[in-house]
C-alpha positions as CSV (number, residue, x, y, z in Angstrom):
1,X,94.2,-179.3,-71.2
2,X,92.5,-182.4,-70.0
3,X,89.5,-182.4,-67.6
4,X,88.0,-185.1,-65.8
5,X,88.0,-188.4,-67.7
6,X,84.9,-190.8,-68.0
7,X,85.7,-194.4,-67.7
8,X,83.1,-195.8,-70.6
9,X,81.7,-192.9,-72.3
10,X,79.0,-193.6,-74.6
11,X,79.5,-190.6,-77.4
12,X,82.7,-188.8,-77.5
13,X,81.8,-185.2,-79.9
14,X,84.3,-183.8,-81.8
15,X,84.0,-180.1,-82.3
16,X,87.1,-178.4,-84.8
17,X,87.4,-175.2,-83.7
18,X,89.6,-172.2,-85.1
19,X,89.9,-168.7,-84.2
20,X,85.9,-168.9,-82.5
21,X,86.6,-168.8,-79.0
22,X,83.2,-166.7,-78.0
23,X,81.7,-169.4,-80.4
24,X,83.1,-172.2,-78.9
25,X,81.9,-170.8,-75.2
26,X,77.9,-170.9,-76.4
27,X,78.7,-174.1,-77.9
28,X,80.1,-176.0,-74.7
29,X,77.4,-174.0,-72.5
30,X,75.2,-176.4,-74.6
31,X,76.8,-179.8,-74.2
32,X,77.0,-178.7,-70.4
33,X,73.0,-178.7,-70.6
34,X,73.1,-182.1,-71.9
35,X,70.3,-185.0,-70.3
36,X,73.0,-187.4,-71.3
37,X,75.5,-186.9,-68.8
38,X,77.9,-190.3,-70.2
39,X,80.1,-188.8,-73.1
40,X,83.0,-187.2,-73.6
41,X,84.3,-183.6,-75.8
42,X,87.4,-183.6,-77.7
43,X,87.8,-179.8,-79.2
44,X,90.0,-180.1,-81.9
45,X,92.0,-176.6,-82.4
46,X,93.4,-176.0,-86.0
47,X,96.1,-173.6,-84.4
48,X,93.9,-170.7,-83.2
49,X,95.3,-167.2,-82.2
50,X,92.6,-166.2,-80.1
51,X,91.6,-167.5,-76.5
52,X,90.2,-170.6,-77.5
53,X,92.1,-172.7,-75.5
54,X,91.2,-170.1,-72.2
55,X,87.6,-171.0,-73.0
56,X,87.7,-174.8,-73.2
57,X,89.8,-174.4,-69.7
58,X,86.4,-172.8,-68.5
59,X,84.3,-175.8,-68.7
60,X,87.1,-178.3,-67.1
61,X,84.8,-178.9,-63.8
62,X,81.5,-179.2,-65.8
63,X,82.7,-181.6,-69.1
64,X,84.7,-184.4,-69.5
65,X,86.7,-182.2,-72.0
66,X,90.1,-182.6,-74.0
67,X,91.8,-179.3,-75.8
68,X,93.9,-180.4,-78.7
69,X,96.1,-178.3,-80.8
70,X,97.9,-178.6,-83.8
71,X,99.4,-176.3,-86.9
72,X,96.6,-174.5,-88.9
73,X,95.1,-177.1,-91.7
74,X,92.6,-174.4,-93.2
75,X,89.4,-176.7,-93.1
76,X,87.8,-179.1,-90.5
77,X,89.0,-182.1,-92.2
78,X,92.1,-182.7,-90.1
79,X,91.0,-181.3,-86.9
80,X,88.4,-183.8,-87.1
81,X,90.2,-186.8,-88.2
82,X,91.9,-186.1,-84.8
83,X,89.0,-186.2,-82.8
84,X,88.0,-189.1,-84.4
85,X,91.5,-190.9,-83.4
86,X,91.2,-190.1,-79.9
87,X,87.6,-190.8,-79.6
88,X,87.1,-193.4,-76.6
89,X,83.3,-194.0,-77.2
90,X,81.2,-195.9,-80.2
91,X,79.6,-193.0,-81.3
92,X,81.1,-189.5,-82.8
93,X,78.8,-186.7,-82.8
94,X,79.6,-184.2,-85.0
95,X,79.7,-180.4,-83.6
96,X,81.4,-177.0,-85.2
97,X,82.3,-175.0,-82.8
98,X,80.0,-172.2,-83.9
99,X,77.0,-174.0,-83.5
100,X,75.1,-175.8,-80.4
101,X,72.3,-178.4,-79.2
102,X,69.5,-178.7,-77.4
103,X,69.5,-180.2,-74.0
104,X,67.9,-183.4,-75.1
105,X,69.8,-184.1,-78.4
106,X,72.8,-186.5,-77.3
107,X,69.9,-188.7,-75.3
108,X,67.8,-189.1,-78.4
109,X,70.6,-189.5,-80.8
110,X,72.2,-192.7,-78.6
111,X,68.4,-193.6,-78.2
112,X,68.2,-194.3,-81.7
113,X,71.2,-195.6,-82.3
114,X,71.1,-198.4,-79.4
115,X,67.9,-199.2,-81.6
116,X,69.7,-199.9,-84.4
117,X,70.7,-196.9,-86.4
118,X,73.8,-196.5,-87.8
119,X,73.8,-192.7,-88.6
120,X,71.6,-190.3,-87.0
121,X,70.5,-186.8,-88.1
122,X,67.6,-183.5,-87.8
123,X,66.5,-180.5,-88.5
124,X,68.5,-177.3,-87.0
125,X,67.2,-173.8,-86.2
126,X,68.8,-171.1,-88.3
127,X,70.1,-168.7,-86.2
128,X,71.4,-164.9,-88.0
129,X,71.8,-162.7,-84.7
130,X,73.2,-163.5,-81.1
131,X,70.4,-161.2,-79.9
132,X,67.9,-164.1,-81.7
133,X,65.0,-165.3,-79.3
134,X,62.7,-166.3,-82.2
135,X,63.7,-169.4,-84.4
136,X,61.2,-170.2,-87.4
137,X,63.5,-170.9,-89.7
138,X,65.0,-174.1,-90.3
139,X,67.5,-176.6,-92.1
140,X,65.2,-178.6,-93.1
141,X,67.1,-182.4,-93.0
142,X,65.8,-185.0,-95.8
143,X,64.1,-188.0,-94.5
144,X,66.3,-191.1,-96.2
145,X,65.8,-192.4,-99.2
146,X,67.0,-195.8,-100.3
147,X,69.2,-197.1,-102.0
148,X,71.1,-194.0,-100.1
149,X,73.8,-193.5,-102.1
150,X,71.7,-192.9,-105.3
151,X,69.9,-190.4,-103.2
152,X,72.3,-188.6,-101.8
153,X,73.5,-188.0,-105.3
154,X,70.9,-187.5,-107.3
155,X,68.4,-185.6,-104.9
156,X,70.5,-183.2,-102.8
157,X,69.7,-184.5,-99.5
158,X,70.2,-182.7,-97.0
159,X,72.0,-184.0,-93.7
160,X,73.1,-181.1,-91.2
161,X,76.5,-181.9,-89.9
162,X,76.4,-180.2,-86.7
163,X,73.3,-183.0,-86.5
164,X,74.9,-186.2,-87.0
165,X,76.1,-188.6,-84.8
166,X,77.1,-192.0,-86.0
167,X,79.1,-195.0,-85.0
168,X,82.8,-194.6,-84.8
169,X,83.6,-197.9,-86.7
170,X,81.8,-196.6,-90.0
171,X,84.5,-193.6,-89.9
172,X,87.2,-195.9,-89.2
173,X,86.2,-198.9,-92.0
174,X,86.6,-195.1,-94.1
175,X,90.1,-194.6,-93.2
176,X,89.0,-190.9,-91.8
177,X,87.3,-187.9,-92.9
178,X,88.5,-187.1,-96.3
179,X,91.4,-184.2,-96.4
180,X,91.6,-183.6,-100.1
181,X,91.7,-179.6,-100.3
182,X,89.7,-179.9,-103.0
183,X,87.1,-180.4,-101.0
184,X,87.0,-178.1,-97.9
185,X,83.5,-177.5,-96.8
186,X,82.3,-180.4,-98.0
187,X,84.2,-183.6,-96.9
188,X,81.0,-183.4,-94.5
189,X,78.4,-184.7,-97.9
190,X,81.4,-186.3,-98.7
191,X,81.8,-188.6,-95.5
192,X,77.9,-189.4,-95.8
193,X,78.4,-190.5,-99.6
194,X,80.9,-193.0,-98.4
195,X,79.0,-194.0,-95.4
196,X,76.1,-194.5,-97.7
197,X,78.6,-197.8,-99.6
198,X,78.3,-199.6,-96.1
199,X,74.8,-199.1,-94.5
200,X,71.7,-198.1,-95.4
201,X,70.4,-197.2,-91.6
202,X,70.2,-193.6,-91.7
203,X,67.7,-192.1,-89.4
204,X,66.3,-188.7,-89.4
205,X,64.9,-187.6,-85.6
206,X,61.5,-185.9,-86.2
207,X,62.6,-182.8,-83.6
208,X,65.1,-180.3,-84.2
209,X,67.7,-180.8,-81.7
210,X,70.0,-178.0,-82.2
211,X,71.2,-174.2,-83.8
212,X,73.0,-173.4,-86.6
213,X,74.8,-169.9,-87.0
214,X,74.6,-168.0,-89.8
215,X,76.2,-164.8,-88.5
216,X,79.1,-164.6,-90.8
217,X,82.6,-166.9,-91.1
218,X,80.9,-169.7,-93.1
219,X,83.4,-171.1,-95.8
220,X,80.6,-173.2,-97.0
221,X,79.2,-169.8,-98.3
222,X,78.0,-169.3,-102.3
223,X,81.3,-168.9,-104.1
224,X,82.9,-170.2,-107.6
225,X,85.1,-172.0,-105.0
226,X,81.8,-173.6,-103.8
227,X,80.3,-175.4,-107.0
228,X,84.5,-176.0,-108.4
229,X,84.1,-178.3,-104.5
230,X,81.0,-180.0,-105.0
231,X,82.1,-180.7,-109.2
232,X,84.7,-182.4,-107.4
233,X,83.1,-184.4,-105.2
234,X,80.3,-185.5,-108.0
235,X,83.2,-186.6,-110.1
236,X,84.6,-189.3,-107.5
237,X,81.3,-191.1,-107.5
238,X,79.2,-190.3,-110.9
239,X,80.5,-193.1,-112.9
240,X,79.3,-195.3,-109.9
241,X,75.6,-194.3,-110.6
242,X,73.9,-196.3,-113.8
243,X,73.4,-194.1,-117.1
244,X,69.6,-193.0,-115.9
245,X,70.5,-192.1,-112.3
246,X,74.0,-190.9,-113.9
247,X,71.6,-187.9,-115.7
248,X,69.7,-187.3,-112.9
249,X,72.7,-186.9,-110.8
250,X,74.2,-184.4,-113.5
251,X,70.8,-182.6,-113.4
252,X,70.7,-181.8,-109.7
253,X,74.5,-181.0,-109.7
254,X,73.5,-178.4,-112.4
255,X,70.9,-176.8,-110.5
256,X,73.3,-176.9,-107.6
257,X,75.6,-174.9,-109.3
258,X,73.2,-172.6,-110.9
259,X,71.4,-171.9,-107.2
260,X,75.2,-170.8,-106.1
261,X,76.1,-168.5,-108.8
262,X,72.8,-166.8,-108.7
263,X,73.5,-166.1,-104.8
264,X,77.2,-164.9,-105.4
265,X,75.7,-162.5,-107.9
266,X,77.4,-164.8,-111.2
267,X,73.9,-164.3,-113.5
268,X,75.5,-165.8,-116.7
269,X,76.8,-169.0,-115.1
270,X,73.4,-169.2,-113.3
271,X,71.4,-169.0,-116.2
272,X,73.3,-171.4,-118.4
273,X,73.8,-174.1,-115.3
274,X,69.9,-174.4,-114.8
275,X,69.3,-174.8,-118.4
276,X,71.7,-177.3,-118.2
277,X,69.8,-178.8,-115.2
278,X,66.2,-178.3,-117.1
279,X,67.5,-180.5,-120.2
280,X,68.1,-183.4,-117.7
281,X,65.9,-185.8,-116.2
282,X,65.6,-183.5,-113.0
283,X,63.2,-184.7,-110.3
284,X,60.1,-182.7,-110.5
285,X,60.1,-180.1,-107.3
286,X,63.8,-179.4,-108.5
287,X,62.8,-179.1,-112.2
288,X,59.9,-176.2,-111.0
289,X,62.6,-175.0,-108.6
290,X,65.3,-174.5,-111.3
291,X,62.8,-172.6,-114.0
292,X,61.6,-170.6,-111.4
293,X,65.0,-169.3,-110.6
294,X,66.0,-169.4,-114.4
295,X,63.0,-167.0,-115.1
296,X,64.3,-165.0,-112.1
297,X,67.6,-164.3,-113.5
298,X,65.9,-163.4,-117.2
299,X,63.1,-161.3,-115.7
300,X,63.7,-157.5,-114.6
């Protein structure tokens, strides 16, 4: 399905999609809210069963909107690499499908970009119900730390995906999202890492500028699967990092991994990952943070 089609759009988002079509309805409702009215949406369908594809077909009159499908990939990797490829505009912003925007976030994002930024990024409400008025919690997004690489490694900061929107030559110079299955829920961290080689202009926005559902369906949930994906991704780029930043690094993917057993119920793995992380040169709020939990999983 192909709606009407901008001439120069200015963003082009990419939203991979796959069996959320009630989802995917709240999210377009947003992007038809938008104060930018210049850019384009490429929904990228990993071979839903459901009535996706009925939903996107809803919004032909009100977005300039493509509906792609291909054979189920099992991540957002692929579908996204396709967006990416049939992306018109010099920005990509970033949207799953079960998450949405505020009306102003596409304006501000280009805004900062047009000044110079190559990657843009904020903080998201946390949303738990669909009967949700009230949003006090947040993802709170890191502002950046330079050199970004080193801190993206070594500090766990924290760059919403359903946030960003960069240019669309950094993903290309990267040959594409990553689509190692090793790595499923988070090529996202992964894509910043790499981005983090070639520019140092990330910008945070101070607002938050959009939602981020936490009702259930999240493969990015706390899993042995999860801390076997990050390992992996820590071990393509450790050896990178000089010996001092190398133990730092090791020390926050330690407490990373001890956080995620201790929320999947795993108490022994927790336990012995944050002494592993104590015994490092952690940074300070994560060395508190990590005997804090450490005495949580001892104490009754």
């Amino acid at each position: 399905m192909v709606s009407k089609v901008l001439a120069n759009p200015r963003v082009t988002v990419v939203i991979p999609t796959y069996n959320r079509a009630d989802d995917l309805r709240r999210c377009l409702d947003s992007l038809a809210l938008q104060t930018l009215d210049n850019f384009e949406v490429l929904v990228c369908d990993d071979g839903s069963t459901d009535h996706s594809a009925s939903v996107a077909d809803e919004f032909s009159g009100r977005l300039s909107l493509r509906f792609d499908t291909a054979d189920n990939f099992g991540g957002p990797a692929r579908p996204r690499n396709r967006g990416v490829s049939g992306a018109r505009a010099p920005y990509i912003a970033f949207l799953d499908s079960d998450d949405w925007w505020t009306p102003a976030k596409l304006e501000k994002s280009v805004a900062a970009l047009d000044a110079g930024a190559d990657l843009v990024y904020h903080d998201l409400f946390i949303v738990r119900d669909t009967a949700q008025t009230v949003f006090s919690e947040r993802i709170v997004s890191t502002e950046p730390k330079h050199p970004m690489f080193k801190a993206l490694l070594c500090t766990g900061m924290s760059v919403p995906n359903s946030s960003v929107v960069v240019r669309r030559a950094l993903i290309e110079q990267l040959g594409g999202i990553t689509e190692n299955r090793e790595l499923i829920s988070v090529e996202d961290y992964d894509t910043w890492v790499r981005i983090s080689r070639l520019t140092e202009r990330f910008v945070r926005l101070p607002e938050c500028l959009g939602y981020y559902w936490l009702g259930g369906g999240n493969i990015s949930a706390a899993s042995p699967k999860q801390i076997s994906r990050i390992r992996t991704l820590y071990a393509q780029y450790i050896d990178e990092l000089p010996l001092a930043d190398r133990r730092r690094a090791e020390g926050f993917l330690a407490y990373r991994s001890g956080r995620i057993a201790q929320m999947h119920g795993d108490v022994t793995g927790a336990r012995r990952s944050l002494l592993r992380a104590l015994v490092q040169p952690l940074d300070l709020s994560y060395r508190l943070k990590a005997a804090y939990f450490l005495a949580r999983s001892i104490l009754p």
